[in-house]
C-alpha positions as CSV (number, residue, x, y, z in Angstrom):
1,X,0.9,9.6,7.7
2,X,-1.0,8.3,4.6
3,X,-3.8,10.8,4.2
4,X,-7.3,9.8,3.2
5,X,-8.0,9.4,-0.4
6,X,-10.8,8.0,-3.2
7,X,-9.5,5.0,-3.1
8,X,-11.1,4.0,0.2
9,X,-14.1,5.5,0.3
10,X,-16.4,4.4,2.4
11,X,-20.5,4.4,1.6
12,X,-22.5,3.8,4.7
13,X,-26.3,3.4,5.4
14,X,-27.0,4.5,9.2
15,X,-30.5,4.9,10.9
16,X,-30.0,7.5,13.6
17,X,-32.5,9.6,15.7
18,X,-34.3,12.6,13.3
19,X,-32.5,15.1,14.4
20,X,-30.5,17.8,12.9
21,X,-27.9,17.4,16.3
22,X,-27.5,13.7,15.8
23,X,-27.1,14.2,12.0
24,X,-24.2,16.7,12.8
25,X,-22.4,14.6,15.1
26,X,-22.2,11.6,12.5
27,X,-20.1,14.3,10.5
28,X,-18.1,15.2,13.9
29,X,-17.5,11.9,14.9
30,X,-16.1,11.4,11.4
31,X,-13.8,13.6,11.5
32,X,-12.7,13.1,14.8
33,X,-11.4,9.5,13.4
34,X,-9.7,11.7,10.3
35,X,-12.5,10.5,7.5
36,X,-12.7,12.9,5.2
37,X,-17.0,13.6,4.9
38,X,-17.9,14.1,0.9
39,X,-21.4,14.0,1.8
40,X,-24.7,13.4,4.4
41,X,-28.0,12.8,2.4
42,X,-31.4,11.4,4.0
43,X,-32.5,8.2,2.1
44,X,-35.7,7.1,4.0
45,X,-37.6,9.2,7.1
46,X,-40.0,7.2,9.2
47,X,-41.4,9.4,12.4
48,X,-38.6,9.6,14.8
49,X,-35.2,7.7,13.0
50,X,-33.7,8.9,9.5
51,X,-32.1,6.5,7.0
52,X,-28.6,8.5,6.1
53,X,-26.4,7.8,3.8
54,X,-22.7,8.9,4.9
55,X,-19.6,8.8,2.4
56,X,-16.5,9.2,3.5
57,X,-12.6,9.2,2.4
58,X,-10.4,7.0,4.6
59,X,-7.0,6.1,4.9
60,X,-7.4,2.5,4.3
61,X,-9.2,-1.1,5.4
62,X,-8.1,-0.4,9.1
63,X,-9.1,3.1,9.5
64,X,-12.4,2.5,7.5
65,X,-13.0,-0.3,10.6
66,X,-12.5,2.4,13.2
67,X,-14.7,4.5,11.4
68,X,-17.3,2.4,11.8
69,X,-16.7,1.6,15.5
70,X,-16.8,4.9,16.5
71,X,-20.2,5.6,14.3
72,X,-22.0,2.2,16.0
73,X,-20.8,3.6,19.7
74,X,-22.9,7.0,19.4
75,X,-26.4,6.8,20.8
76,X,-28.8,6.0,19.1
77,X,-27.0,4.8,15.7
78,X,-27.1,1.9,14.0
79,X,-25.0,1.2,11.1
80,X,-27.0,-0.9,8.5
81,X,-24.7,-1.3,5.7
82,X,-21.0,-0.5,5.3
83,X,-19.6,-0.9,0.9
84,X,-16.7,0.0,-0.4
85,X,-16.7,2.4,-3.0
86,X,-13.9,1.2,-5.4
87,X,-15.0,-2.4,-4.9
88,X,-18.4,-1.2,-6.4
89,X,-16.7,0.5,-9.2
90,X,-15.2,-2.5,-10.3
91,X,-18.5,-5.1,-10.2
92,X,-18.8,-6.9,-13.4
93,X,-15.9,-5.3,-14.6
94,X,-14.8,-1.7,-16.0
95,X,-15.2,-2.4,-19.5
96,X,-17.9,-3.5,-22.2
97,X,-18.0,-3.8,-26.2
98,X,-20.2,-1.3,-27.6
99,X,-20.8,-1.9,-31.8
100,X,-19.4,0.7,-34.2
101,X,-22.4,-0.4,-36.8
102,X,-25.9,-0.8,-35.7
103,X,-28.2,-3.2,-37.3
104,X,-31.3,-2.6,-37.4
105,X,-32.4,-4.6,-40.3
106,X,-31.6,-7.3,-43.0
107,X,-29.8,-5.0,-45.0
108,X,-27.3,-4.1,-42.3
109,X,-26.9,-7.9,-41.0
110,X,-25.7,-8.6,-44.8
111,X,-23.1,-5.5,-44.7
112,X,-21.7,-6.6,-41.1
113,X,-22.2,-9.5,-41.5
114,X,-23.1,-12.5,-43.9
115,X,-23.0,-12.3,-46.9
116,X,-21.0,-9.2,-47.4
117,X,-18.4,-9.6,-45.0
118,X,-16.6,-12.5,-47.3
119,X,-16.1,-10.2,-49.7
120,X,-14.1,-8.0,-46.8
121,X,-12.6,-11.0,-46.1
122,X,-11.5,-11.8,-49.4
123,X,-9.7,-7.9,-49.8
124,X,-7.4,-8.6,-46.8
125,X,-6.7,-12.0,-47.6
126,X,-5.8,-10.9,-51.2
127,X,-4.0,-7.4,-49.6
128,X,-3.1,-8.3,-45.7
129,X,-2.2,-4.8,-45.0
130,X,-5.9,-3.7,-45.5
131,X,-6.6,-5.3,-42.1
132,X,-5.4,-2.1,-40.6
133,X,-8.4,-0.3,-42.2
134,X,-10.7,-2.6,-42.2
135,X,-10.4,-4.2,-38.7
136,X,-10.6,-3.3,-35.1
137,X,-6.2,-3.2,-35.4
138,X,-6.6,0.3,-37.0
139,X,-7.3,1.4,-33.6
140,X,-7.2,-1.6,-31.0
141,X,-4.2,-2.1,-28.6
142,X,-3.7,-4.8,-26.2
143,X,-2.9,-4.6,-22.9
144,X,-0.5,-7.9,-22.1
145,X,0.8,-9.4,-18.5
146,X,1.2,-12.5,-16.7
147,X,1.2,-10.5,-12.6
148,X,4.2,-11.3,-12.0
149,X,5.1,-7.4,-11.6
150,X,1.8,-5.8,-10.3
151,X,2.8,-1.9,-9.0
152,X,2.5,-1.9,-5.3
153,X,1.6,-5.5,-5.1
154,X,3.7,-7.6,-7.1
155,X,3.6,-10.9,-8.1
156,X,-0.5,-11.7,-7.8
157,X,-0.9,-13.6,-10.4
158,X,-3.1,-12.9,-14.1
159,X,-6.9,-13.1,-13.0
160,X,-6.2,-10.6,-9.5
161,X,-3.8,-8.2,-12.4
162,X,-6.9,-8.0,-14.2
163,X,-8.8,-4.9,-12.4
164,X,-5.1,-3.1,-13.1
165,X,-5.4,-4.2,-16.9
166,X,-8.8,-2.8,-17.1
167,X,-8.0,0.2,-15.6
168,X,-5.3,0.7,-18.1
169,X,-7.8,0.2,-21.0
170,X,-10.4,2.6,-19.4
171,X,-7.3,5.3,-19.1
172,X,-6.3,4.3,-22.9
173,X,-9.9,5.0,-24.4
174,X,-10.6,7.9,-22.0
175,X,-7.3,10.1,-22.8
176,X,-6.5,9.2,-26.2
177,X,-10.1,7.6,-28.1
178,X,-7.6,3.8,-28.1
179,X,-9.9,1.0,-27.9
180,X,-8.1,-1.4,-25.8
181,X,-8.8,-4.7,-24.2
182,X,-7.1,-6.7,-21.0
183,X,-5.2,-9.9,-22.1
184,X,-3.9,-11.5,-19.1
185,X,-2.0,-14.8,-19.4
186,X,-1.9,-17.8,-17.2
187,X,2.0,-18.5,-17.6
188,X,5.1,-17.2,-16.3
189,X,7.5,-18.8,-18.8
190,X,9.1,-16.3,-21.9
191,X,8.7,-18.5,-24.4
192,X,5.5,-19.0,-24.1
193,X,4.1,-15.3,-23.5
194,X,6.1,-14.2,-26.6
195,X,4.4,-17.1,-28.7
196,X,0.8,-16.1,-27.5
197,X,1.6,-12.5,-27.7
198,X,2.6,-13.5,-31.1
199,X,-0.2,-15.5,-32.3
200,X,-2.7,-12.9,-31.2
201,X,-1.0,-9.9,-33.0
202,X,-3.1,-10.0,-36.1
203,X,-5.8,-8.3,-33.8
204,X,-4.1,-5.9,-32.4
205,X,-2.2,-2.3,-33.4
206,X,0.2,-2.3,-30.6
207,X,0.9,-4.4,-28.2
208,X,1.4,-2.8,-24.9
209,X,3.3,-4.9,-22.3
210,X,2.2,-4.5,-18.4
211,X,3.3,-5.6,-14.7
212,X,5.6,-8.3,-16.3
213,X,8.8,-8.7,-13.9
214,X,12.1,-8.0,-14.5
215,X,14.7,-9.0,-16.1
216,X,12.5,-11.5,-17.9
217,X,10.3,-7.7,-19.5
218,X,13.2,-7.0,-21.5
219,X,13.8,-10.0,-23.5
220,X,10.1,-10.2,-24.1
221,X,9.9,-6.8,-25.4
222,X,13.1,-7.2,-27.1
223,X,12.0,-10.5,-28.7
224,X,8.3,-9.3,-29.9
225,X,9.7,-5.9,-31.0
226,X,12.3,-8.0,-33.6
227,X,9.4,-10.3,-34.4
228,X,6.5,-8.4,-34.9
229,X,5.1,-5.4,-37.4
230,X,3.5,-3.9,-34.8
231,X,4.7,-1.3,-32.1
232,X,5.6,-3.0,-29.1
233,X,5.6,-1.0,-25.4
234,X,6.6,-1.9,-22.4
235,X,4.8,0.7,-20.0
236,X,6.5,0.1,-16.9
237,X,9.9,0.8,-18.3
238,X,9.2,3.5,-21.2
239,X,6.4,4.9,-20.1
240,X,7.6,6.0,-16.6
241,X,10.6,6.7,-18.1
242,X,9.0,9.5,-20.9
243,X,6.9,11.0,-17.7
244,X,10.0,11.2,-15.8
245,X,11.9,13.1,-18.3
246,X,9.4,15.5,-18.8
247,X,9.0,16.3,-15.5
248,X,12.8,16.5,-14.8
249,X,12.8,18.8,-18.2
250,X,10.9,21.8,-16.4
251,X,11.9,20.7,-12.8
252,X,15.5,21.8,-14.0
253,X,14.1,24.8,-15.5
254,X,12.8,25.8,-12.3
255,X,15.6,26.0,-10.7
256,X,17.7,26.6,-13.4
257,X,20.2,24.0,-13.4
258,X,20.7,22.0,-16.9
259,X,20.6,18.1,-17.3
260,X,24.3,17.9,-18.6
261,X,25.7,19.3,-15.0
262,X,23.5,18.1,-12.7
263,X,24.4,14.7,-10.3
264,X,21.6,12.2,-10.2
265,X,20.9,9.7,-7.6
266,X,18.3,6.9,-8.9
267,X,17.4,4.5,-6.5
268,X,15.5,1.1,-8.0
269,X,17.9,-0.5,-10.6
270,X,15.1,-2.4,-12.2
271,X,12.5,-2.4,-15.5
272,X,11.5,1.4,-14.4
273,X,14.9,2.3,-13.1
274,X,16.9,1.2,-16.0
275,X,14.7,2.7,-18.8
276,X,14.8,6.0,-16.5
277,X,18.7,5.7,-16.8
278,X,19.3,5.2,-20.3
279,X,16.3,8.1,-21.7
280,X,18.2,10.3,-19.3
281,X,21.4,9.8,-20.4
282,X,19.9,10.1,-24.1
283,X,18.7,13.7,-23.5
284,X,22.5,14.5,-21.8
285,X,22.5,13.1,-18.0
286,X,26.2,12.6,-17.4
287,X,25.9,11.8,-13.7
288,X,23.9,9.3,-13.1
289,X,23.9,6.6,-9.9
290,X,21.9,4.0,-9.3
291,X,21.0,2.3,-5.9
292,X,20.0,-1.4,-5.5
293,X,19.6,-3.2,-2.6
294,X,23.2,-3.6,-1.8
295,X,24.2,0.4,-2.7
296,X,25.7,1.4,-6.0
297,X,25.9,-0.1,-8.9
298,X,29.4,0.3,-10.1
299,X,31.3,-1.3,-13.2
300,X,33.9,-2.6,-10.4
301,X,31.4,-4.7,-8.8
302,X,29.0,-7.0,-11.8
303,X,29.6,-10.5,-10.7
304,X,26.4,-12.4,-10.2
305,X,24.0,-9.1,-12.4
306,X,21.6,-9.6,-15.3
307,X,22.9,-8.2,-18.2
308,X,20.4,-5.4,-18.2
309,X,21.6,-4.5,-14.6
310,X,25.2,-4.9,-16.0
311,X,25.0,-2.5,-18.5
312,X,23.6,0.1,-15.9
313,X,26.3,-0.5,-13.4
314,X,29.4,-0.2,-16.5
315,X,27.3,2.8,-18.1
316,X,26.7,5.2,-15.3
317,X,28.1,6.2,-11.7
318,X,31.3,8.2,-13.7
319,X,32.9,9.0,-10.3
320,X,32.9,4.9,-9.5
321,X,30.6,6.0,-6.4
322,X,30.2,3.7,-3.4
323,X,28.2,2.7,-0.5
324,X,24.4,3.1,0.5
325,X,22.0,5.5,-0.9
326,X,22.2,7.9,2.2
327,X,25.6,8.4,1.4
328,X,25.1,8.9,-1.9
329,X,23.2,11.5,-1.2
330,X,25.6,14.4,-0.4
331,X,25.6,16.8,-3.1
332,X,23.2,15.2,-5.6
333,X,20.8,17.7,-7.2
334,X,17.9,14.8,-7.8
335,X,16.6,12.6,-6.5
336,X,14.7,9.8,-8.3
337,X,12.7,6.9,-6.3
338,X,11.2,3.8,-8.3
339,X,11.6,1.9,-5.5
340,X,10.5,1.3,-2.0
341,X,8.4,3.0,0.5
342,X,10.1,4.9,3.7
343,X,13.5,4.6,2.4
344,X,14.1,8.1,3.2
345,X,14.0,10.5,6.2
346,X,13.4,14.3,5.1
347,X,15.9,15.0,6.8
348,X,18.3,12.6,4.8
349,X,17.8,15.2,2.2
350,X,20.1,17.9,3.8
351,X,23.0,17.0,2.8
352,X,21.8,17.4,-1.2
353,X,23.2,20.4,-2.9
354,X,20.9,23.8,-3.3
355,X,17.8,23.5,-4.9
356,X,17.9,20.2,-4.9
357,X,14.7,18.2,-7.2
358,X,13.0,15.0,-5.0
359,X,11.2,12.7,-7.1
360,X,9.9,9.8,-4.8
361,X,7.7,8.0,-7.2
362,X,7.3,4.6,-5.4
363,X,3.6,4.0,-5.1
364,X,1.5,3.8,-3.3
365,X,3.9,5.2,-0.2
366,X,7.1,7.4,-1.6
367,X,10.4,6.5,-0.5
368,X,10.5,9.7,1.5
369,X,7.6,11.8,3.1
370,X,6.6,14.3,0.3
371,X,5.4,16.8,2.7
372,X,8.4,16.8,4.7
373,X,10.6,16.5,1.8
374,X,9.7,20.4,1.1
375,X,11.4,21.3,3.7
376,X,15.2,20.2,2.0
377,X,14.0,20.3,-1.6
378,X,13.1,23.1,-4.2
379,X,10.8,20.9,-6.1
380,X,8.8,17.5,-4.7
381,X,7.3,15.7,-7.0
382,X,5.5,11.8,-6.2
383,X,3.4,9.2,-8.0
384,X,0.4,10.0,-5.9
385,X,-2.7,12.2,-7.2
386,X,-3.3,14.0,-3.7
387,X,0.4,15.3,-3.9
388,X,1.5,17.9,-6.4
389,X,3.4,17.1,-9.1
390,X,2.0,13.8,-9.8
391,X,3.9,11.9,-12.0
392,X,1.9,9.7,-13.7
393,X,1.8,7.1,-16.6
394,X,-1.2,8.5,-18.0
395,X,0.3,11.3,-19.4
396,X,2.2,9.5,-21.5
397,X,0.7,5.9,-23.1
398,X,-2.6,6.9,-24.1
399,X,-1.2,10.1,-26.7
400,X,2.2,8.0,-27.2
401,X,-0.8,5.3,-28.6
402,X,-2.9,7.6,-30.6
403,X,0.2,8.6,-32.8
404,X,1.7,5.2,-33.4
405,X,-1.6,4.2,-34.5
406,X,-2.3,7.3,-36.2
407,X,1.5,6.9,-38.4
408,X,1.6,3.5,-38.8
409,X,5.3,3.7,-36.9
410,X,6.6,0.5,-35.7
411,X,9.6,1.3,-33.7
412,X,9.7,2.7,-30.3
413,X,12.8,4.5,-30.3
414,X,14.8,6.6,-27.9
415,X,13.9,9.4,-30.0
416,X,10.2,8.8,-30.1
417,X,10.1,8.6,-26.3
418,X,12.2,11.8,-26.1
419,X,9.7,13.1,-28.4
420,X,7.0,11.8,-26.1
421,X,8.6,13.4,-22.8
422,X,9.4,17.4,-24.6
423,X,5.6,17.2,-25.9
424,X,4.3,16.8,-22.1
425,X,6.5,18.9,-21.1
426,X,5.9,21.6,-23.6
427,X,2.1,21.5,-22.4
428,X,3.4,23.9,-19.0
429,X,4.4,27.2,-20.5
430,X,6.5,29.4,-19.0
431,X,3.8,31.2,-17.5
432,X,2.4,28.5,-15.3
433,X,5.9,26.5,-14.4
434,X,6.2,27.1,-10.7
435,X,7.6,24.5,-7.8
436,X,4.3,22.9,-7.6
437,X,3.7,22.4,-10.9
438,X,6.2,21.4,-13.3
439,X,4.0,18.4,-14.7
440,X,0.1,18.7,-16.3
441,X,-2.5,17.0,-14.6
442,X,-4.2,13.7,-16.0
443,X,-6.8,15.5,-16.9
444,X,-5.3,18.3,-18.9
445,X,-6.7,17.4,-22.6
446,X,-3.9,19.4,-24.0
447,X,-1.6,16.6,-22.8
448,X,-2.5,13.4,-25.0
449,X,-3.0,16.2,-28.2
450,X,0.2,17.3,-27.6
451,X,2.1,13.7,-27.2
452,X,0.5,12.3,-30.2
453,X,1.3,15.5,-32.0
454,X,5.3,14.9,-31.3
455,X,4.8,11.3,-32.8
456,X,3.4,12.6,-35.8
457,X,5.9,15.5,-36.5
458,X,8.7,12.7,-35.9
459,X,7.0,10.1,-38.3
460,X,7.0,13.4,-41.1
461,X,11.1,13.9,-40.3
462,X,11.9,10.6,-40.7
């Protein structure tokens, strides 16, 4: 069972008799329903009834309704007001422009503005490359998708993508000091979000592509990456792939197997799975597998694939592997999941050979019950946060940003993202590697530091 988390918390305003025995069975009653109480406080007193306010974690909309019922059933109670605290995170929006140069008089308005800002002007006309210095694009990135590809919820459309798309640019200024703004576009067609994505590059430092579906992401990235000066990233593909490879990096040194022996089953064949794939195989995965829909991809069987999906199937699965991903199962040491929820059965896992790795990474419910998954695996790792071993995004864009910007690098290479994945990696040392913790934490502030480090030390080889 999903377990209660932040992301339905409940805030409720009750009026209930004043009295420290009906206070205490609000927090009982609670519980009894599986809410997770973060807090009781009195708002308001008047004689005999208390205003309380009563937050609570819940599992999601439908337990949050029992919640309730149960609360309005005790004596006494009266529920006044029910929000939702994530829905009141995101009123007007997450984000805000905040100037870099007060004015406070005349003189300033003639700096920032007219009349001394033709003469900045003028310099990057006359020298275009001075825009990186003297613009927002020395630091600004921006955060492109048309919805079509929305995790967990897929294709939504641009303006219900955008709270993701904020999100992002919250997680990009928060981890890595990236200024970073939501551009959301109301078309599905190629052509025509490579020739906006195009037109608004003299903006921007990067260009960081979002929730855009496959197969359609890669020619876009391919395209904008030939056409523009300006790093291009597709985070769904590159990014999970970086955060994957890191944690696979001291996962394997856990239980001391290396990359080069090891069998790998991937299941999801798409933007995430394929970029997975190939950064794997670039750091020495010789066994790879990949599940679709139909079972194994295998270079015998490509009629009707993408090309991106043909290239998997004729570049991995070395032991022309067949059938469904149960059966492909037996004897693999990982397991990888960008797929589906409840594919998997813990007990599926028993056939996998000892001290075998389980990342189910499909969000927001893994392909396989992470707490039951311990009971076949030496190391579980998921995409959640209130599992161990989160594998998450985060660890990798924000510092991945900060040195591309920081460098002036353009190309987003297989060894920049290998770079990328050994710097997060390198953050655990062997002193705190365990089973349950083979990845940092988003919050770790070693972790962007140490990403944007790596970019830097590869921009100095080259």
């Amino acid at each position: 069972m999903v377990q209660p988390s932040p992301s339905y918390t409940v805030a409720l305003r009750l009026e209930v008799p004043a009295s420290q025995k009906s206070v205490a069975r609000l927090v009982d009653t609670a519980t009894v329903t599986g809410a997770i109480v973060n807090g009781v406080d009195v708002a308001d007193a008047d004689g005999d009834r208390l205003i309380v306010d009563l937050t609570a974690d819940t599992r999601d909309s439908a337990h949050r309704a029992a919640l309730v019922t149960a609360l309005e059933e005790i004596d006494g109670v009266k529920v006044r007001h029910v929000g939702d605290s994530t829905f009141l995170a995101h009123v007007g929006g997450k984000l805000e422009i905040a100037p870099r140069t007060p004015i406070h008089n005349r003189r300033d308005l003639a700096r920032v503005y007219t009349p001394g800002v033709a003469r900045v002007c003028k310099a990057i006309h006359d020298h275009p490359e001075r825009a990186r210095q003297l613009t927002i694009k020395k630091n600004t990135v921006a955060v492109v998708t048309d919805g079509t590809a929305v995790l967990g919820l897929g294709d939504i459309g641009p303006a219900a993508a955008m709270p993701v798309m904020e999100g992002k640019a919250v997680l990009f200024k928060q981890f890595g000091g990236v200024d970073a703004w939501p551009v959301a576009l109301d078309t599905t067609d190629p052509e025509e979000i490579i020739a906006i994505v195009k037109a608004i590059a003299p903006a921007y430092g990067g260009i960081n592509l979002e929730d855009i579906a496959a197969p359609k992401c890669f020619d876009i990235e391919a395209r904008l990456r030939e056409e523009l000066d300006i790093p291009v990233f597709h985070d769904d593909q590159h990014g999970t792939a970086i955060v994957t490879l890191a944690a696979l990096i001291n996962a394997l040194k856990v239980v001391g197997k290396s990359i080069e022996e090891v069998r790998i089953v991937l299941s999801g064949v798409g933007a995430a799975g394929n970029a997975i794939a190939k950064l794997l195989m670039a750091h020495g995965a010789t066994d790879i597998v990949g599940y679709g829909r139909d079972g194994a991809l295998s270079a015998e069987h490509t009629d009707g694939m993408n090309s991106h999906r043909k290239w998997l199937a004729e570049n991995t699965n070395p032991r022309r592997v067949t059938g469904s991903l149960k059966e492909g199962l037996v004897g693999a040491d990982v397991f990888i999941g960008v797929s589906s929820g409840n594919l998997l059965e813990p007990a599926d896992l028993s056939v996998m050979a000892p001290d075998a790795i389980v990342f189910a990474m499909a969000n927001p419910t893994p392909e396989v019950d992470p707490i039951g998954a311990a009971d076949y695996a030496a190391v579980v790792a998921t995409g959640r946060s209130d599992f161990p071993n989160q594998i998450n995004n985060v660890l990798a864009f924000p510092g991945l940003f900060r040195g591309l910007l920081d460098t002036g690098i353009t190309d987003i290479s297989v060894e920049l993202l290998r770079a990328a994945a050994t710097g997060i990696a390198g953050v655990i040392d062997a002193g705190e590697l365990s089973p349950v913790h083979i990845i940092p934490n988003a919050f770790d502030t070693r972790v962007a530091d140490a990403v944007a480090s790596a970019v830097r030390r590869l921009a100095e080889a080259v």
